[in-house]
PAZA-513547 format. One record per residue (C-alpha): residue in one letter; x, y, z. Coordinates in steps of 0.2 Angstrom, whole numbers, padded with zeros to 4 digits, always signed. Example, Ala and Ser with C-alpha at 12.3 -4.5 7.8 and 13.67 -1.06 7.14 Angstrom:
REM residues 2
A+0062-0022+0039S+0068-0005+0036
//
This chain:
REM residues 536
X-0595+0065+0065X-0585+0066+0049X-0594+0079+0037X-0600+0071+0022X-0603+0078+0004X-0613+0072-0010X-0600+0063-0020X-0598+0053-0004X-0616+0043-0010X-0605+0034-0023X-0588+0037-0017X-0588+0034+0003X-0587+0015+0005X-0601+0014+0018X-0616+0023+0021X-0630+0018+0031X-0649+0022+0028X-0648+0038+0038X-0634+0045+0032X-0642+0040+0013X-0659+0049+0018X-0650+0063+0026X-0642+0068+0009X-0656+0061-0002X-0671+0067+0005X-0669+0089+0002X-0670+0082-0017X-0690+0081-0014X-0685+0061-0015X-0698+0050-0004X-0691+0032-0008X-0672+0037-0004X-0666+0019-0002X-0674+0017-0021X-0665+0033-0026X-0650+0027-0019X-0651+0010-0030X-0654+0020-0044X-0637+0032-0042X-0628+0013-0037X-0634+0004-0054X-0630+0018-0066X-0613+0017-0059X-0609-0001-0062X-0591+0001-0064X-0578+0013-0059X-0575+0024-0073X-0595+0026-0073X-0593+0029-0054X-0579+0045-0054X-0590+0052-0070X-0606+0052-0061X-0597+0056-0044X-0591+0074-0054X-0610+0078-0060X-0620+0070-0045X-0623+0088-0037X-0630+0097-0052X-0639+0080-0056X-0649+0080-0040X-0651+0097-0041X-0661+0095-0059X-0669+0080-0053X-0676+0091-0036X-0683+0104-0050X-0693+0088-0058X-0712+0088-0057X-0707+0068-0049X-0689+0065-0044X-0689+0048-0039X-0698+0045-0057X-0685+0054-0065X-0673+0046-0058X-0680+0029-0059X-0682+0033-0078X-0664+0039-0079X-0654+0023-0074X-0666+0016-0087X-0662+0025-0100X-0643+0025-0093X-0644+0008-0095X-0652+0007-0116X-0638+0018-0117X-0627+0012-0134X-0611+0019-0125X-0615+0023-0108X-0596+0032-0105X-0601+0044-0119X-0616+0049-0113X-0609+0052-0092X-0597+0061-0103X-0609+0071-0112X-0620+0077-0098X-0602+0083-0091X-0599+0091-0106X-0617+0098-0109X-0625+0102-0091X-0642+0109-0098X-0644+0093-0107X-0646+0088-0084X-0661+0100-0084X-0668+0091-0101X-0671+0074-0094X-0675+0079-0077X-0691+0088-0087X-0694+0075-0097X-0691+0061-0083X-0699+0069-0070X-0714+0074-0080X-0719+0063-0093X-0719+0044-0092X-0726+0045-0112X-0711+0055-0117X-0698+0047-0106X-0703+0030-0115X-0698+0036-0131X-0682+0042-0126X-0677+0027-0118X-0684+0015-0134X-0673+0028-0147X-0658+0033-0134X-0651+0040-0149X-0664+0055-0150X-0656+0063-0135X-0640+0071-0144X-0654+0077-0158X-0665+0085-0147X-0652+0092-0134X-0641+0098-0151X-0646+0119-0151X-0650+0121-0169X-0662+0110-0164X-0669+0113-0149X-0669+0130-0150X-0679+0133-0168X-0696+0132-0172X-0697+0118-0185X-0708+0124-0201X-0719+0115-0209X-0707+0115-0224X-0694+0107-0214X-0704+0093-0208X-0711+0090-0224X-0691+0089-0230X-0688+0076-0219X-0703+0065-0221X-0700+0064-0239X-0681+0061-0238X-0686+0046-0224X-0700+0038-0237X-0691+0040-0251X-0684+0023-0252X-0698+0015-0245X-0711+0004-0257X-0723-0005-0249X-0740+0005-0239X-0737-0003-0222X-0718+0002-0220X-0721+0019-0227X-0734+0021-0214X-0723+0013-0199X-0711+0028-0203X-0723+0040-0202X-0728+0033-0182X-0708+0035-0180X-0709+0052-0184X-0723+0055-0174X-0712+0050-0160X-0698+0058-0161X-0705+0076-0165X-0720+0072-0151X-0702+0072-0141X-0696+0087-0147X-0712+0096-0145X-0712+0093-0128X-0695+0095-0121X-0700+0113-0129X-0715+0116-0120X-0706+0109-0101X-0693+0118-0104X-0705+0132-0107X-0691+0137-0124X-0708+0137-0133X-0724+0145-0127X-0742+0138-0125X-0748+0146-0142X-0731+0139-0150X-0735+0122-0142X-0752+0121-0151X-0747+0127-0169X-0732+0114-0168X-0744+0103-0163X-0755+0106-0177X-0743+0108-0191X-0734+0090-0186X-0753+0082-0189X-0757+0092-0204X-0738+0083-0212X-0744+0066-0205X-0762+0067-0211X-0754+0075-0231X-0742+0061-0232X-0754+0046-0225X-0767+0052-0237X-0752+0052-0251X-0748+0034-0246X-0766+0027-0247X-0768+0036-0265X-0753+0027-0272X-0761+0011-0264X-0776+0012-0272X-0768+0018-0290X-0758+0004-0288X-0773-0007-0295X-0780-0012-0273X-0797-0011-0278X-0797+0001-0294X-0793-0014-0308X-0777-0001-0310X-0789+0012-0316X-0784+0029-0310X-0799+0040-0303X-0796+0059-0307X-0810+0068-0298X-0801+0077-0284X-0801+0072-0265X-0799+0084-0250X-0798+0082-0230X-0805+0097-0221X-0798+0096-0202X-0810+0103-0192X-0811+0107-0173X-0794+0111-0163X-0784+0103-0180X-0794+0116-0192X-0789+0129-0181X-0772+0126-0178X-0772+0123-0159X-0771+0103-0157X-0767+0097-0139X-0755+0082-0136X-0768+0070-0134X-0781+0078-0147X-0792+0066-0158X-0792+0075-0175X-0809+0078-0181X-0810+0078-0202X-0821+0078-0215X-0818+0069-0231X-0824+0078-0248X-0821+0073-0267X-0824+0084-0280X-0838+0072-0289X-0844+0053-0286X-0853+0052-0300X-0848+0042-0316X-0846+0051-0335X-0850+0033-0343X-0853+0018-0335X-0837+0005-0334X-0838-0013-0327X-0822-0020-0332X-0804-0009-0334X-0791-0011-0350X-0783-0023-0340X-0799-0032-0339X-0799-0034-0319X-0813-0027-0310X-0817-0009-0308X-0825+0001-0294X-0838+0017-0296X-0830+0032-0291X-0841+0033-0277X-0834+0017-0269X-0815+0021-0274X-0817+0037-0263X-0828+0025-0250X-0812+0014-0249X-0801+0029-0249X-0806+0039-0234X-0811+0021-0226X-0791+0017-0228X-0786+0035-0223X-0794+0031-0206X-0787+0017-0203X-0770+0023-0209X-0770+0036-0192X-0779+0026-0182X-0771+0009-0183X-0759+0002-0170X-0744-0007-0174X-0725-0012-0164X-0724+0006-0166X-0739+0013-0159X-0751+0025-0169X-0754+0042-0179X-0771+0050-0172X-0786+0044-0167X-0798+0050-0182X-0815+0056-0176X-0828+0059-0192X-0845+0062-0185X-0843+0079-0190X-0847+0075-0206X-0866+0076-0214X-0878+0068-0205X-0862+0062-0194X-0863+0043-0189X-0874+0038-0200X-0871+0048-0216X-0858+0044-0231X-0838+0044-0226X-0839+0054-0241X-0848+0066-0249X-0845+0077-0263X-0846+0096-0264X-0864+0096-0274X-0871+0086-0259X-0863+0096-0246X-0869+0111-0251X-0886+0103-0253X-0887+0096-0235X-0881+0112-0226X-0891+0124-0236X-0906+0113-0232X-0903+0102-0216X-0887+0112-0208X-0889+0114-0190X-0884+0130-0177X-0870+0120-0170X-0863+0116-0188X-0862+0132-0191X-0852+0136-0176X-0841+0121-0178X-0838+0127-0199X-0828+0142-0190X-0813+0129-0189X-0814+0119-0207X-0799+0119-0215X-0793+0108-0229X-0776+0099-0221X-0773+0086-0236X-0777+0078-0252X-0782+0092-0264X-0781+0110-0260X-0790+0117-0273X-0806+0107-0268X-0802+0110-0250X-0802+0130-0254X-0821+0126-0266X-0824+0119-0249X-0823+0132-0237X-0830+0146-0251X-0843+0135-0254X-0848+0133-0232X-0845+0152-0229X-0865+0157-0233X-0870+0144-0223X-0860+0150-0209X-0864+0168-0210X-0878+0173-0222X-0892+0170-0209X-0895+0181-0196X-0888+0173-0177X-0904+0175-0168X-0914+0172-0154X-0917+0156-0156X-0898+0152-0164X-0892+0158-0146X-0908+0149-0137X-0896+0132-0145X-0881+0137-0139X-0888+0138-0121X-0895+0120-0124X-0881+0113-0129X-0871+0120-0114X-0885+0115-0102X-0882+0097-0109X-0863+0096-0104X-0867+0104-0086X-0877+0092-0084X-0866+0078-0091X-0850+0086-0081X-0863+0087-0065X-0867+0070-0066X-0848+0065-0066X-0842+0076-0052X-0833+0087-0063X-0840+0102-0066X-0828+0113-0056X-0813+0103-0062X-0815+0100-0080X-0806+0114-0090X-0812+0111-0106X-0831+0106-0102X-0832+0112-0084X-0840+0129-0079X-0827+0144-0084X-0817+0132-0095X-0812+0131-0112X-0829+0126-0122X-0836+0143-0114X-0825+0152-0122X-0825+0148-0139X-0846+0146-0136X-0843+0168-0133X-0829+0168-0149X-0839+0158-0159X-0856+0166-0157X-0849+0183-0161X-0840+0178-0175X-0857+0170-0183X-0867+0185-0177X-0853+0199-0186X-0845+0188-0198X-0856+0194-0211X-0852+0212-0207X-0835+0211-0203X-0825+0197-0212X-0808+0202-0204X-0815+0192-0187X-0816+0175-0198X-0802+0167-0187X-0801+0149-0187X-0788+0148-0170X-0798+0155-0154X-0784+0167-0149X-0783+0177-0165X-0801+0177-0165X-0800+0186-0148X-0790+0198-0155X-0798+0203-0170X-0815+0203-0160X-0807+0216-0148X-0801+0226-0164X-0818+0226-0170X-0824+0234-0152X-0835+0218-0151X-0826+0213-0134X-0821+0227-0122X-0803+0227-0116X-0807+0217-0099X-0815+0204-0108X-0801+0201-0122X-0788+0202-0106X-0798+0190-0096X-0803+0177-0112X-0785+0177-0119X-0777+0175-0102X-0790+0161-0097X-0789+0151-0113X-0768+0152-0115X-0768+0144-0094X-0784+0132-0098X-0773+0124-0112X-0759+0126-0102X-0765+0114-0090X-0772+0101-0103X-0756+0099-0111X-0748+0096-0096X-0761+0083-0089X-0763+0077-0109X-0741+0073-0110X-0740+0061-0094X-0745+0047-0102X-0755+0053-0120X-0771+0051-0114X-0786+0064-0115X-0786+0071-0098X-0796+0087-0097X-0800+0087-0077X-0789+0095-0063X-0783+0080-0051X-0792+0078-0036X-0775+0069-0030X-0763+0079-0020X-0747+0071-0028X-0753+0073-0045X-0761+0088-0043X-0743+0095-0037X-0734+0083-0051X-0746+0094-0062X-0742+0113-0053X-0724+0107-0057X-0724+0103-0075X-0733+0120-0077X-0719+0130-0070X-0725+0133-0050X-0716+0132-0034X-0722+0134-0017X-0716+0149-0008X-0720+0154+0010X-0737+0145+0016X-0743+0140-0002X-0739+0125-0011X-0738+0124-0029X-0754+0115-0030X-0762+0128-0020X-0757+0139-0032X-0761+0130-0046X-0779+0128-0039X-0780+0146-0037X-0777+0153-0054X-0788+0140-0061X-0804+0145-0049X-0800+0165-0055X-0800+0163-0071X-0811+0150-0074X-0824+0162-0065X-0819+0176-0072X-0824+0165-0090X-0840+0159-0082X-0845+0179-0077X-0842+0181-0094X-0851+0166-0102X-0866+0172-0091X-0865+0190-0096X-0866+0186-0115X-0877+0171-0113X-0891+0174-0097X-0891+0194-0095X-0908+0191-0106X-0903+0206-0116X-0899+0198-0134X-0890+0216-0140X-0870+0208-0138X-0876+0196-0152X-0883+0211-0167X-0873+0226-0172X-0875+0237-0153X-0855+0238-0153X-0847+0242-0135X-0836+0256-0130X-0820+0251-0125X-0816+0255-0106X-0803+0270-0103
//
């Protein structure tokens, strides 16, 4: 029987179905008669046949390395074919092998991101160029970017259509970093962070102009100053791919120096209350609004004063009011993370000066840590009710919200003491709590480790098709599509999902152990100035 060789899938003039699966199938490909397609259709004609004949072995060698590889290479002959010059690009990835390993990742492990690239084919020699790929964009340089690509744009609704481009392309860039595991987990978070933080500046700068422009001011200009504070994952610096952004909206003042009914120009004019009303209402639509080409961040605002059914704005006089009278144990703990993101920073700095007695000038008692039970009670129960309790790794038992439950708690309790732990991101607040000596050695080990694999795991079940996805799949091919994307492989007699599954029962044990230690030993001592040793 004549040997055959892998170039022989495009080259031989007749191969039959076994002699196609025989070749095909150590790739990790199920569908080989599909795969098979795929390789005939990108090449079409025969210069397209010889290039792909020379890179079929290392292609099919990326591919099997994929988290799918008959998604990948299903995505691929797409993209082969949006192509603007197909020739150039064979030739490229002859030219540029990693670039092989690049969209196998991407391919293989995210239909979200593999649509971008084959909408904007273009984006591929960007992101695969190393002065790209390889450094960590600043906030500086996106800003640059963003104001070079606006600059020439006039009206609200194509300024904000570039802004959703953006989005895309950097969402892209982001995330070939994080599969290709150039940037790590903590990397992946603050680039996540630092994109929303130049969206959210320059949507809010958009909206402004807008509403200067004369939309609904009678071309009076309103000086009071306007700030939004980002709060949750987004104040902290730690935003997954799929985060909502949760923000308040503050202005300096809503209240008029002399009553004014009509402008100089004699149109209408609006109180400043309702300017900022209209502001923040168009800012929130501005992120949230889906067009041709898709949408910024889904905006969530009940963290505000009085949430759902308080102001969308409220000014710093009646935010101080509210949380010295009505502020609540879990708005102090969720104050941890307020950070003003855009508009004016000034206000937003008067902002967080002004919230920091709230948060820590009370004692953290009994009763404060009685709430904190409550509230996690509720989402057991919740997460019970669904199935999900042992698979949830943000709400389940050991999973994310009982970590920063134990951060948060120690910081409210000590912050007044020890200013150095006011940490808005969860893993520098591990770290100076263990400096501090208010977590022992094993705990900062066990909580770091825990969180850095838990948000590991929701980015890579958040970037296969941008939705929020916080629960371990209870399917075998996507609980090992999942195992793959984070780096796993199986070796001897465990798969990769096995041991995925693994490392997520140990250290979301090991957080629960914890959780109950600090919050059910019935001794309140972890939470007042009783500092432990640290262990030899």
């Amino acid at each position: 029987m004549m040997q055959l060789n892998l170039k022989d899938l495009l080259l031989a003039p007749h191969l039959d179905r076994h002699q196609v699966a025989t070749m095909l199938s150590p790739y990790g490909f199920k569908e080989t008669e599909q795969a098979d397609a795929n390789l005939q259709a990108m090449a079409d004609d025969p210069m397209a046949r010889q290039l792909l004949s020379e890179i079929i072995e290392e292609l099919l060698f990326c591919l099997s390395r994929s988290a799918d590889p008959d998604q990948a290479l299903n995505y691929l002959e797409r993209f082969t074919k949006a192509a603007v010059n197909k020739m150039r690009f064979l030739s490229y990835l002859k030219e540029n092998p990693r670039t092989l390993e690049l969209l196998a990742k991407i391919f293989g492990g995210s239909p979200f991101m593999s649509e971008i690239l084959i909408r904007d084919s273009h984006y591929l020699y960007w992101v695969s160029d190393p002065e790209i790929l390889y450094k960590n964009r600043k906030k500086r340089d996106l800003m640059r970017d963003l104001s070079i690509a606006l600059k020439y744009l006039r009206t609200e609704e194509k300024k904000l259509d570039i802004l959703r481009i953006f989005k895309r392309k950097e969402i892209l860039l982001i995330g070939i970093r994080d599969l290709l595991r150039i940037s790590d987990v903590e990397g992946t978070l603050a680039s996540l962070s630092i994109l929303a933080e130049v969206l959210i500046q320059k949507a809010y700068e958009t909206c402004k102009l807008s509403m200067n422009r004369g939309q609904g001011t009678g071309g009076r200009k309103i000086r009071a100053g306007f700030a939004v504070i980002g709060m949750g994952k987004l104040g902290g610096g730690e935003l997954n791919f799929s985060s909502d952004v949760d923000l308040i909206y503050v202005c300096s003042s809503d209240r008029e120096v002399q009553s004014k009914n009509r402008s100089k120009t004699g149109s209408a004019s609006i109180s400043k209350a309702e300017y900022f009303k209209h502001l923040a209402r168009k800012i929130t639509g501005a992120l949230s609004d889906v067009t041709d080409e898709g949408y910024l961040y889904r905006a969530d605002l009940r963290l505000r004063p009085e949430g759902r059914s308080g102001n969308i704005t409220n000014s710093l006089s009646s935010c101080r009011q509210y949380y010295a009278l009505r502020g609540e144990t879990w708005e102090r703990i969720a104050m941890l993370k307020a950070w003003p993101v855009a508009g004016d920073r000034a206000l937003g700095a008067r902002f967080i000066s002004m919230i920091r007695p709230f948060i820590f000038r009370r004692p953290f008692d009994g009763n404060a840590i009685s709430e904190v039970r409550r509230i996690k009670e509720r989402i057991n129960q919740k997460m019970s009710d669904r199935g999900l309790g042992r698979r949830h790794v943000k709400l389940g038992s050991g999973g994310i919200r009982e970590i920063e439950f134990i951060v948060q708690s120690l910081q409210v309790s000590f912050g007044r003491r020890f200013p150095v732990i006011h940490k808005r991101n969860t893993l520098n607040a591990l770290r100076a709590l263990f400096k501090k000596l208010l977590i022992s050695e094993e705990e900062y080990s066990f909580l770091s480790t825990a969180y850095i694999f838990l948000r590991d795991v929701e980015n890579k079940l958040q970037m296969v098709y941008d939705f929020q996805i916080h629960s371990i799949p209870s399917k075998e091919e996507e609980l090992k599509a999942c195992a793959l994307r984070m780096g796993y492989r199986a070796t001897g007699f465990r798969t990769a999902a096995q041991k995925l599954l693994h490392d997520y029962h140990l250290h979301s044990g090991r957080v629960n152990k914890i959780f109950q230690g600090f919050f059910y030993s019935g001794d309140m001592s972890r939470f007042r100035l009783n500092l432990p040793r640290r262990r030899a």
